[in-house]
BAFI-434725 format. One line per 10 residues: number of its first residue (from 1); their letters; for each residue x, y, z of C-alpha. Coordinates in steps of 0.1 Angstrom, whole numbers. Example, Ala and Ser with C-alpha at 12.3 -4.5 7.8 and 13.67 -1.06 7.14 Angstrom:
# BAFI-434725
1) as) 123/-45/78  137/-11/71
***
This chain:
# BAFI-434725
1) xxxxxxxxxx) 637/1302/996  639/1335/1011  654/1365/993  684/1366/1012  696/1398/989  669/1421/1006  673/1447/1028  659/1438/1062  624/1458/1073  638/1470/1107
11) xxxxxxxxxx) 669/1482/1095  669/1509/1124  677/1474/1148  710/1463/1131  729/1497/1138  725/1494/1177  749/1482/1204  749/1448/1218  740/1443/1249  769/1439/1267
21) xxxxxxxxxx) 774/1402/1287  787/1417/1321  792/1377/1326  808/1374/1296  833/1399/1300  847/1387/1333  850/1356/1326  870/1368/1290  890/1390/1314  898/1367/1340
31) xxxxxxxxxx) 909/1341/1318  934/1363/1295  948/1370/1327  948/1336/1338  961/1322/1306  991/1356/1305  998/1342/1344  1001/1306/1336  1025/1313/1305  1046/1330/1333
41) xxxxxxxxxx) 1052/1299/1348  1059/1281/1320  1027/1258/1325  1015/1258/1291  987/1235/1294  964/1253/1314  976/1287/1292  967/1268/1261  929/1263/1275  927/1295/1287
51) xxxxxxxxxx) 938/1315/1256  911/1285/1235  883/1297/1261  892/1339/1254  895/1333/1217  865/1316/1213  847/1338/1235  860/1373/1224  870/1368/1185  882/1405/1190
61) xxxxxxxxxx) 913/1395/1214  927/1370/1181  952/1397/1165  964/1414/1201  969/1380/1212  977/1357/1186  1015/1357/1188  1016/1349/1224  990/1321/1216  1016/1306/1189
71) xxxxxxxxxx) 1040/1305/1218  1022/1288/1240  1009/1266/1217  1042/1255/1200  1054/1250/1238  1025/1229/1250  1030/1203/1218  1066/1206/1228  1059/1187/1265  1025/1167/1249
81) xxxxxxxxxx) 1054/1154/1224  1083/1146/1250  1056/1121/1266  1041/1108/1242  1004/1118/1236  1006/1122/1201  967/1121/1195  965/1153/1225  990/1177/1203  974/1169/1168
91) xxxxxxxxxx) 939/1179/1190  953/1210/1199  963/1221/1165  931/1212/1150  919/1236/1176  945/1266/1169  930/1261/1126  897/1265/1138  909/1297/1158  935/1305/1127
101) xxxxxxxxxx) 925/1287/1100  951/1308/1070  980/1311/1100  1008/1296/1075  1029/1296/1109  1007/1274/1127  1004/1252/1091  1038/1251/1088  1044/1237/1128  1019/1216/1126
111) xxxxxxxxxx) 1036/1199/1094  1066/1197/1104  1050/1173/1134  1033/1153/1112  1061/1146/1091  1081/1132/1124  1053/1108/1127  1055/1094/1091  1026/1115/1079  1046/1127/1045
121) xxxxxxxxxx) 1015/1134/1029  992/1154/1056  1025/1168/1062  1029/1182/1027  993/1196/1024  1006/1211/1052  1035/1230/1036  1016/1235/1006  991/1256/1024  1018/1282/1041
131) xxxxxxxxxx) 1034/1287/1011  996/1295/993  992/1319/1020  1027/1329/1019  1050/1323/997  1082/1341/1005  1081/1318/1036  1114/1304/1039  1111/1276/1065  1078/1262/1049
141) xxxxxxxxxx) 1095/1262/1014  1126/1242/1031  1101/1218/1046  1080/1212/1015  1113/1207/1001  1123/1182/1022  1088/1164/1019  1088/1168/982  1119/1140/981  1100/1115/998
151) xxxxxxxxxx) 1065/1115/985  1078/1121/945  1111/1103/941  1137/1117/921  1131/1085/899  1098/1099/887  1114/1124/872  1138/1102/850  1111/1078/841  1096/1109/828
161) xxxxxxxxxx) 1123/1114/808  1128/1080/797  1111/1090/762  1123/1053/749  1106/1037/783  1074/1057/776  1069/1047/741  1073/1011/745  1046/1013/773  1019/1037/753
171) xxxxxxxxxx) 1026/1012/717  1024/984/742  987/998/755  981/1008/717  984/976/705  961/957/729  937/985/729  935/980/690  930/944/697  901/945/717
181) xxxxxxxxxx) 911/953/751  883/980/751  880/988/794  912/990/812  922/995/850  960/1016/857  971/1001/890  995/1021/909  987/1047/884  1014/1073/893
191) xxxxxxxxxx) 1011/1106/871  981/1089/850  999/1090/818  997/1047/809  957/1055/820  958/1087/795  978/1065/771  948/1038/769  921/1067/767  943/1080/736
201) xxxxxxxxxx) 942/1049/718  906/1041/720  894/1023/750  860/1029/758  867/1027/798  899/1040/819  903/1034/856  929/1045/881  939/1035/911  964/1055/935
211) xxxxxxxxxx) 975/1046/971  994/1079/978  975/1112/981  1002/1137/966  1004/1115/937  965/1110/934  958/1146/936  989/1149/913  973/1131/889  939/1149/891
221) xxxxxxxxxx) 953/1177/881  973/1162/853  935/1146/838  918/1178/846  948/1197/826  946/1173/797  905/1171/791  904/1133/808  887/1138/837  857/1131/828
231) xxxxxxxxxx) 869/1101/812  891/1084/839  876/1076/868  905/1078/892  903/1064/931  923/1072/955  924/1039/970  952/1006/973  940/979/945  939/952/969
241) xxxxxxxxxx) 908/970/987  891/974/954  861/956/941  835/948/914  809/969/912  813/990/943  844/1011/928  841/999/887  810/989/871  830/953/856
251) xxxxxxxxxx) 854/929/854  881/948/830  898/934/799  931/949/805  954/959/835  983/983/826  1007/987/855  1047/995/868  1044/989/899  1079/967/903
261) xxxxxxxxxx) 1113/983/916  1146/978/912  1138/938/927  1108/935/908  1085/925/934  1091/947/963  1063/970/953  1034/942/955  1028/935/922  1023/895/927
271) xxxxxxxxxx) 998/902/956  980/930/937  979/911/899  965/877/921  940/902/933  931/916/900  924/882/882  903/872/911  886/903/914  889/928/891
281) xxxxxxxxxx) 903/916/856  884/887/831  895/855/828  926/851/810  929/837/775  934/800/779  931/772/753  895/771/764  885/803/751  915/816/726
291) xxxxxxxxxx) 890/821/699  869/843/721  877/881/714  900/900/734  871/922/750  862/889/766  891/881/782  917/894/803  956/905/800  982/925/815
301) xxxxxxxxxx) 1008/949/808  1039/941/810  1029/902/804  1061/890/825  1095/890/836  1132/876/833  1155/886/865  1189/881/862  1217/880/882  1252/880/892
311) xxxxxxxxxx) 1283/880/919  1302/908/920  1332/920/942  1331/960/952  1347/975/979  1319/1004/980  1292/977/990  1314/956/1017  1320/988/1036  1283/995/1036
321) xxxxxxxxxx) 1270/961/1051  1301/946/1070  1329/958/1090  1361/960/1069  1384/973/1098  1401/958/1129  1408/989/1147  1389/1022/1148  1405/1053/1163  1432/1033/1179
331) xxxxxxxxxx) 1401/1009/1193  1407/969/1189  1370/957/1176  1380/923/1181  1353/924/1214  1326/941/1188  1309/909/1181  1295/903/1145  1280/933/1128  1259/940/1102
341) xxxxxxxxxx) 1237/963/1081  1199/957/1084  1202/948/1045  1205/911/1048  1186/877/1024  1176/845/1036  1156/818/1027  1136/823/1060  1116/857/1060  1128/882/1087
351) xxxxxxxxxx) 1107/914/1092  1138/934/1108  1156/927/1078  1153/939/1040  1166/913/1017  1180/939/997  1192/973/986  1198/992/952  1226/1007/937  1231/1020/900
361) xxxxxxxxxx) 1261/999/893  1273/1022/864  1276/1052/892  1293/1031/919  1325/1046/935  1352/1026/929  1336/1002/900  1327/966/907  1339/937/892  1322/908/881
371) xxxxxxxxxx) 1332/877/895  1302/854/877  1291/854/837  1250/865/845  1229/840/851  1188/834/849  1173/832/882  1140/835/877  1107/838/848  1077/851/858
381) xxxxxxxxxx) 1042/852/834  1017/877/849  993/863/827  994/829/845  973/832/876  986/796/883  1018/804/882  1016/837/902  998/817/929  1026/790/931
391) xxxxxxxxxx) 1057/817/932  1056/817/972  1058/779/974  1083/771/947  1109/748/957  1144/765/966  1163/760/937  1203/761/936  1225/774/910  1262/763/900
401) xxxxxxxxxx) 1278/796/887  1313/791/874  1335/819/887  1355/842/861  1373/864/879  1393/865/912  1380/880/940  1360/884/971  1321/877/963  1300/912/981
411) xxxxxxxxxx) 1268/909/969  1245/899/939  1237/921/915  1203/918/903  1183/932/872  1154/922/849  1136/922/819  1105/934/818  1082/915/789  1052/944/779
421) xxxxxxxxxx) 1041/917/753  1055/891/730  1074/918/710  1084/942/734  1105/948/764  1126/968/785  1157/958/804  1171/976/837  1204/958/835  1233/977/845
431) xxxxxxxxxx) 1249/987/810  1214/998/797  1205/1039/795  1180/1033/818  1163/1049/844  1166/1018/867  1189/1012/894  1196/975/906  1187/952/934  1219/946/954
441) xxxxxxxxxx) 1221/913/975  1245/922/1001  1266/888/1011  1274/892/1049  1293/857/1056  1322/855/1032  1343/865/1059  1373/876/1035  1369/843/1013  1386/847/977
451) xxxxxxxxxx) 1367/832/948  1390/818/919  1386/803/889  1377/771/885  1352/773/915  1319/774/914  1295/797/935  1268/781/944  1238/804/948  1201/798/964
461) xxxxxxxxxx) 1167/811/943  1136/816/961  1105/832/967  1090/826/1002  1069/856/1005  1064/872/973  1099/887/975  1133/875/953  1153/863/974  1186/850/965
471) xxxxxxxxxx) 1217/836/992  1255/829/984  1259/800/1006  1287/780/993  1317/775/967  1326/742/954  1359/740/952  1381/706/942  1352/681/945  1340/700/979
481) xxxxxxxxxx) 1314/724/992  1330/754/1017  1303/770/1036  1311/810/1035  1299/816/1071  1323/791/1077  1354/803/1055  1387/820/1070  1391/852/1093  1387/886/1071
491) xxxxxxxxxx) 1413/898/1054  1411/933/1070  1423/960/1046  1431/1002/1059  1460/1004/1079  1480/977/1095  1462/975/1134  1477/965/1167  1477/930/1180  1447/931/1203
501) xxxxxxxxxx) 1457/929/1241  1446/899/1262  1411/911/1274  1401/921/1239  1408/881/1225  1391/867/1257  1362/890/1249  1362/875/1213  1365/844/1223  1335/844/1251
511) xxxxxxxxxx) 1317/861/1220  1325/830/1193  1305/808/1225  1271/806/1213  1248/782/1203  1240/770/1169  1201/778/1175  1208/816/1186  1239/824/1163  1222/835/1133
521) xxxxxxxxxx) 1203/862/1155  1233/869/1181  1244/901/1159  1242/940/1164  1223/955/1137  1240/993/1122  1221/1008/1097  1244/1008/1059  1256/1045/1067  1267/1035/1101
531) xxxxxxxxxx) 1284/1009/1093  1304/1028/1063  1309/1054/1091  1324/1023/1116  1345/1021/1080  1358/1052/1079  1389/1052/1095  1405/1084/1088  1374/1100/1104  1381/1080/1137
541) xxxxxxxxxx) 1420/1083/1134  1423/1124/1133  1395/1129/1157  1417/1108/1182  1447/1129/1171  1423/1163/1178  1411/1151/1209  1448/1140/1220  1462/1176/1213  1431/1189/1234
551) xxxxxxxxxx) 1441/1172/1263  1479/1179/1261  1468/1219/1256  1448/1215/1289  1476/1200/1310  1494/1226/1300  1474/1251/1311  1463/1231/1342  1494/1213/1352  1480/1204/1384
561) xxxxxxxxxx) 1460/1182/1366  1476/1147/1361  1458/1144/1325  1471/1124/1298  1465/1094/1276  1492/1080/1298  1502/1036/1298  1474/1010/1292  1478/998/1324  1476/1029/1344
571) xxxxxxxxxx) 1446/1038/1325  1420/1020/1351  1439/1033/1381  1435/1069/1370  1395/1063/1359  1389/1047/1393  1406/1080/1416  1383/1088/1434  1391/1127/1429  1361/1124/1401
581) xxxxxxxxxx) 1364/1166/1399  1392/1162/1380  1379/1142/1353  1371/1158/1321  1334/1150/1306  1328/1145/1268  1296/1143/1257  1289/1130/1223  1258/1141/1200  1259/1122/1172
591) xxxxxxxxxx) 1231/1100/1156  1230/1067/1156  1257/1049/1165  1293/1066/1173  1324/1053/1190  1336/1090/1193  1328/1087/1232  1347/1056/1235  1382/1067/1217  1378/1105/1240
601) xxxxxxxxxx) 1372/1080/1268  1402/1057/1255  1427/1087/1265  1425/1082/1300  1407/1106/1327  1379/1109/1308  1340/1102/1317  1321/1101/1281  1287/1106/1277  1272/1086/1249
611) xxxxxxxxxx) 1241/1094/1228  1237/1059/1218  1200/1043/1224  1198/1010/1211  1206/984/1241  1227/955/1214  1247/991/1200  1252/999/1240  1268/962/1246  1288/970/1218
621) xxxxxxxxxx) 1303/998/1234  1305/983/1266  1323/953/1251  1349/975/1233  1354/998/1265  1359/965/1286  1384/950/1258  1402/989/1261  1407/988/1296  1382/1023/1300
631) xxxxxxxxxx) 1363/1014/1338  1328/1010/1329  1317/1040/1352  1334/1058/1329  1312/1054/1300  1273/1063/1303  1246/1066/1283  1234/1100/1287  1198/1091/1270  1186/1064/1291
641) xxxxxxxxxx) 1176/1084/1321  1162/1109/1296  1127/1116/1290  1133/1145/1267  1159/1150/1242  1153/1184/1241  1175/1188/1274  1201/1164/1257  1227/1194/1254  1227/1202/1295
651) xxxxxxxxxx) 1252/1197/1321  1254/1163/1338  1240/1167/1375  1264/1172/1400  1296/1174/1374  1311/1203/1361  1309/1216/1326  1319/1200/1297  1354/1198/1285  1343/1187/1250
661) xxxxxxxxxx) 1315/1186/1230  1308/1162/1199  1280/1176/1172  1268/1154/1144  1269/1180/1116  1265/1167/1084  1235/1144/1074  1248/1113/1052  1231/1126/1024  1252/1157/1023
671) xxxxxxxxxx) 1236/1182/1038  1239/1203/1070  1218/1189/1097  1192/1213/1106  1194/1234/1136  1233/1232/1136  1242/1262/1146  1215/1267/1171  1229/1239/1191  1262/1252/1185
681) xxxxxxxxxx) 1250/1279/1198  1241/1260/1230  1271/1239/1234  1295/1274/1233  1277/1278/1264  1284/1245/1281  1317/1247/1275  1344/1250/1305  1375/1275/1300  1398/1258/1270
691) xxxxxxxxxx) 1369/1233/1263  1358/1226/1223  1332/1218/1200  1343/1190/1179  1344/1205/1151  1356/1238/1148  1346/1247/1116  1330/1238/1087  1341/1253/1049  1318/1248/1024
701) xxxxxxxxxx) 1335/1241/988  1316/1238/952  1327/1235/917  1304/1244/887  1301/1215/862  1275/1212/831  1258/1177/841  1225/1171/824  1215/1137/845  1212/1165/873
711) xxxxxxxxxx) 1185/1181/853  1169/1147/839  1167/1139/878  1154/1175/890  1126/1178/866  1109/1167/833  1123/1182/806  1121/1202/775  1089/1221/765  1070/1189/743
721) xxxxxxxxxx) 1047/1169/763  1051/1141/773  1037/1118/751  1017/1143/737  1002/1150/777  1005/1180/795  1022/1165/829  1055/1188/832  1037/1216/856  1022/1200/879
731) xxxxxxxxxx) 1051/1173/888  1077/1203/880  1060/1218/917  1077/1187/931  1112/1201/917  1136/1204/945  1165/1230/942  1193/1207/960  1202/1173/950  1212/1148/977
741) xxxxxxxxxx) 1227/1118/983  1253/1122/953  1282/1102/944  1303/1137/927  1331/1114/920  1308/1090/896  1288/1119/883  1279/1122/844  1294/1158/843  1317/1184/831
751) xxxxxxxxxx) 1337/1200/853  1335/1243/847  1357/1253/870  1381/1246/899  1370/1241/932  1363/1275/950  1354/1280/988  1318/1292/991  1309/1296/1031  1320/1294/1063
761) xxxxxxxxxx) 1303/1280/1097  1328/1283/1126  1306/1261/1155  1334/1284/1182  1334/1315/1169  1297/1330/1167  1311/1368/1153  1323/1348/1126  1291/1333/1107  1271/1351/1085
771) xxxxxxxxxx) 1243/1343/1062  1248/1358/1028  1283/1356/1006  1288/1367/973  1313/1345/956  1331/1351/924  1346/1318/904  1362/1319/869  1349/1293/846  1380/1272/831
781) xxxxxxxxxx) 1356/1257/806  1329/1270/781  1298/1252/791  1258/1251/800  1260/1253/840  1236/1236/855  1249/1227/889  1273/1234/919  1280/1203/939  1294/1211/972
791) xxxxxxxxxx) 1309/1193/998  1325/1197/1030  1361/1200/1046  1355/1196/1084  1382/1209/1107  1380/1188/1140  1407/1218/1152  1427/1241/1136  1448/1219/1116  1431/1183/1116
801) xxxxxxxxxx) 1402/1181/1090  1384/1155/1074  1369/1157/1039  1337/1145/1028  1346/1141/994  1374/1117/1002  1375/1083/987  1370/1062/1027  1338/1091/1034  1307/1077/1050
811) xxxxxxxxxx) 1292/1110/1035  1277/1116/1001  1276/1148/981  1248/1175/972  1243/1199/945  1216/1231/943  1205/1227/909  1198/1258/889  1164/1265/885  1179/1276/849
821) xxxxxxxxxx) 1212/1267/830  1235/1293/823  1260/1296/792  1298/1302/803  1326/1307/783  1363/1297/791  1374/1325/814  1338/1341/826  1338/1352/861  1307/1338/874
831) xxxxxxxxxx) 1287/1353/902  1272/1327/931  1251/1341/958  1254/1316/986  1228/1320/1012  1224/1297/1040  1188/1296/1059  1184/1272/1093  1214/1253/1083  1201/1251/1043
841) xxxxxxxxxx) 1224/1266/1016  1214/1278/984  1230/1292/953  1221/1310/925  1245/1322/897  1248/1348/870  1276/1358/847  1294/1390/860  1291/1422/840  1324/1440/828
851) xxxxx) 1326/1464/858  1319/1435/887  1347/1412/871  1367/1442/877  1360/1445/914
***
């Protein structure tokens, strides 16, 4: 090899010029100027291969030019985005990293596209780059934080911190290990601490297997960190793919896994435990071979299952999964048709539906009630390859329950007992201190039927496709079977509704026409938020109110204007003058589904502009707006001759600007949706004289309580490992400083103080925002603070507000958790600094000195 160290022989050569490429250089210059020209005219395409062609070229143009390159680049992916070549704008940022390879701004955009597609984890390599290269980079720390809740689940953490959970699995894996099960295979291995646990108690041979890349590279670490990896072989690879001796050696004699969820099976684990006795695990022990020693054959961990389950009545669920209203914002929804959440069980698989949802029962707003004593519905051994095999083709089997307790049957509640061997278990049932949630079976046909003792509820148990699936579909009552899709019209609850007008019951009545072959599938599908949203009818009722006293302000100050809610029956008259100028437009913005549009429209002299998509939610809307007398030209769909919903906040062609405009601005899961106020912003713009952005305002409000299931669900705790393994730091990088999707009213907490006002965003007013508040609150309690939930109080105007604490909100709560707790006595004024980045708050606290309690 040559010495590469030496110093060359004609050194004298090195220190001249190059030659300069006359060539070269025109075609550099003419192409910076070309690429400078095209970005004039906004056509970034040809100014993105321009700027490639200089850069490569001239290396020397990269830092004079390397902002206006970002530009065009972040434009070009905008249009190869809007059209749909997805494989183009992930080309051109491949290109931009070999130009820029440590630009965190470029690794930052770049991720943030990838996790729109559904790439979480090539998104968060992403973020985790820019903030390695920078890491006072706010908007790729908000974006890892985001990622960070989908690709470690906040129930990592608890199961973490379940130290009774992890002991019964690692004396569980002790015990076998000490009885011969010498090799051993972790499916689904997570963190690697039930593959460390097996190394720990002896076994010769450790495998791991790991489908998701943050968790397998998590996991590397964590082996790496703890002396293992040398001694688990870890794959990143799904255990169905894997195979003898290509990725282990041999068959092994044990298979550790937890790869079930709150259902049991909705993970895999019947597919991937067939799999590993086929492929991967040695035969079982049988009465064949019981005297032959455990190295020889095969077992798993846990060894089986008991689910459990039972009816249960709770308002929280219904309003989730079914509507529980007959009028919305003064809207009849007789015309609606049947509606449902995408959360629904049948015997029959159906890929657009999921046969179930989860809910920790102990935390549910409201309480449930138990209508049903619990009941068996199924035992699984994992040991029994036979049995495992035949799950998918038992026979449907139907269970008698005896009902309790009166009341009106939601869902089933559903929970299990995990077997780990014949001496051990745990249980995820819903009065255990567990880490588990439970499988809630929604029950969509009951159709406001009242159980009573002595019926019975007769339930359905079956397993078509490896999934639990379990049906209400009858009560016998006095010697006779009642079919609930059959039962009585709902008992609607809220306040008491209008009788709908003629149209409306000949619209639900042309709807009731349909076949027995189509009915099951004649429904519009609204996802569980939208359909709490549908729900909420305070929401709906003061946003008509609002959106009333807008239009009486405007006739007052345009009294030429004949404006008005005015008499149903003039209502079609006035939408059908042909003096169109005088209508007022309304556009709505929200996401999803929204009748906001319809009730502005409902008002009279009003065109609305809709943001719903889906064609069965549009036929919803054109239903109600037939049944409400509002002329269907008066109601469009402002995305369907879209192409880019960039342009969704622009002025309708040919119409005049917009008298009001409707902004979705809180996220269900509590927080501020993101680039709020830019499109506030926008709107102010868009706006005629006297128009409005619906809302006006939005005030923040927190509280500081000591809660420590915050911190069990933020991170694991304390400073012993876990299970004598060093795992803390390296899932701990997956700790995210706000909690979402939080029920404050059901939250294991003590409350500190009273509720205090932390921020302002006024959506009309932009001299009003700002981005930084120091608040000051006095702590009415002595405590550890660990948290300030926050919620919202949204003022639709001046005086009309909704809250999203309020019992009827489709919204949940959020808290920033403090990174660490602070000690308060009873009277402490307590300093929050409350920051608020691209529509994401943060707070962090310290007790006031003497002299700024005084201020």
């Amino acid at each position: 090899m040559p010495n590469t160290s030496a110093r060359p022989k004609h050194s004298r050569r090195t220190r001249r010029r190059r030659r300069e490429d006359p060539a070269k250089n025109e075609l550099v210059s003419s192409s910076l100027e070309s690429a400078q020209q095209c970005l004039f005219n906004q056509d970034y395409g040809p100014a993105f291969a321009h700027y490639l062609l200089v850069l490569h070229l001239a290396p020397v143009f990269k830092d004079v030019a390397k902002d206006s390159f970002r530009f065009t680049l972040f434009k070009w992916a905008e249009e190869l985005d809007s059209v749909g070549r997805i494989q183009d704008l992930f080309d051109c940022y491949e290109q931009a990293l070999e130009l820029f390879p440590a630009d965190e701004v470029i690794l930052n955009s770049m991720g943030e596209h990838l996790f729109r597609m559904g790439f979480r984890d090539e998104a968060a390599g992403h973020f985790h780059k820019a903030l390695k290269l920078r890491p006072d980079f706010p908007e790729a720390r908000e974006n890892f934080y985001r990622v960070a809740n989908w690709l470690v689940e906040r129930w990592h953490f608890l199961m973490l911190n379940d130290h009774g959970r992890n002991q019964k699995y690692q004396q569980a894996i002790q015990k076998a290990v000490q009885s011969g099960c010498n090799t051993v295979l972790d499916i689904g291995t997570g963190t690697g601490i039930l593959g460390m646990c097996a190394k720990k108690a002896g076994a010769a041979e450790v495998y791991a297997c790991e489908l998701s890349k943050t968790m397998y590279e998590l996991a590397c670490e964590v082996l790496t960190a703890n002396g293992m990896d040398g001694c688990i072989k870890i794959l990143h690879i799904k255990s169905l793919e894997m195979e003898v001796p290509k990725d282990i050696p041999q068959r092994v004699s044990l298979v550790v896994t937890e790869t079930v969820d709150a259902g049991l099976f909705g993970e895999g684990i019947i597919e991937s435990l067939i799999h590993a006795w086929h492929h991967l695990l040695l035969p079982p022990q049988t009465g064949e071979n019981e005297f032959r020693e455990q190295s020889a054959t095969g077992r798993v961990i846990p060894a089986g299952a008991t689910v459990f389950a039972m009816a249960v009545e709770s308002a929280e669920i219904r309003r989730h999964h079914r509507l529980c209203v007959s009028e919305v914002g003064g809207l009849s929804m007789a015309a609606a048709g049947e509606l449902r959440s995408p959360v629904s069980c049948s015997m029959e698989p159906d890929d657009s539906m999921e046969p179930y949802t989860t809910e920790r029962l102990s935390r549910l707003p409201g309480g449930y009630k138990s209508l049903t004593e619990p009941f068996t519905a199924l035992n699984i051994d994992f040991n029994n390859v036979t049995e495992l095999e035949g799950l998918s083709s038992r026979e449907v089997q139907r269970v008698f329950l005896p009902v309790i307790q009166e009341g009106e049957v939601d869902a089933l509640a559903v929970w299990f007992q995990l077997h780990l061997d014949e001496e051990s278990s745990l249980s995820t049932g819903p009065q255990e201190d567990t880490c588990w949630e439970q499988a809630i079976y929604p029950v969509h046909g009951t159709k406001g039927f009242v159980l009573k003792p002595p019926d019975q509820l007769i339930v359905e148990v079956s397993c078509r496709d490896a999934y639990l699936r379990l049906c209400s579909v009858a009560v016998q009552r006095d010697g006779r079977e009642i079919h609930l899709d059959k039962s009585p019209e709902p008992r609607f609850s809220g306040n008491p509704t209008s009788v709908p007008n003629p149209e409306a019951e000949l619209c639900s009545a042309l709807a009731g026409l349909q076949t027995g072959q189509n009915q099951t599938k004649d429904f519009c599908m609204l996802e569980c938020s939208e359909m709490a949203l549908l729900n909420n009818q305070d929401y709906h009722q003061r946003f008509s109110a609002a959106f009333g006293k807008l239009i009486s302000q405007l006739k007052v100050s345009c009294p030429n204007q004949e404006q008005g809610p005015g008499v149903q029956s003039n209502l079609v008259d006035d939408a059908n003058s042909t003096n169109s100028s005088d209508l007022m437009y309304v556009l709505d913005v929200s996401e999803g589904f929204s009748l906001l549009s319809l009730i502005a429209a409902s008002h009279g002299h009003v065109k609305a502009y809709s943001s719903v998509e889906k064609h069965k939610q549009q036929d919803v809307l054109r239903r109600l707006a037939n049944s409400s007398n509002i002329a269907q030209e008066n109601l469009e769909f402002w995305l369907n001759n879209m192409e880019d919903e960039q342009g969704m906040l622009q002025r309708p062609s040919r119409e005049k600007l917009w008298t009001a405009i409707i902004l979705d601005c809180v996220e269900t899961c509590g927080l501020i949706r993101q680039k709020l106020m830019e499109k506030a912003s926008l709107a102010r713009c868009l706006l005629e004289d006297g128009g409005q952005i619906f809302p006006q305002r939005i005030v923040v409000y927190g509280m500081l309580v000591e809660s420590d299931m915050l911190l069990l669900e933020s991170a694991v705790q304390g400073h012993e490992p876990t299970l004598g393994f060093n795992i803390a730091p390296f899932i701990n990088q997956f700790t995210v400083p706000v909690h979402v999707f939080l029920d404050f009213s059901t939250l294991e907490c003590r409350h500190l103080s009273e509720s205090v006002e932390l921020f302002v965003l006024d959506l009309m007013n932009v001299n009003a925002n700002y981005t930084n508040r120091e608040v000051k609150v006095q702590a009415t309690s002595a405590g550890r603070l660990t948290a300030v939930p926050f919620w919202y109080q949204i003022y639709l105007d001046h005086e009309i507000s909704v809250s999203t604490l309020s019992q009827n909100s489709h919204w949940k709560q959020a808290a920033a958790v403090l990174q660490q707790p602070l000690e308060v006595q009873a009277g402490d004024w307590v300093c929050l600094a409350v920051k608020l980045h691209k529509s994401t708050i943060s707070i962090s606290a310290h007790v006031a000195g003497i002299s700024e309690s005084n201020e």
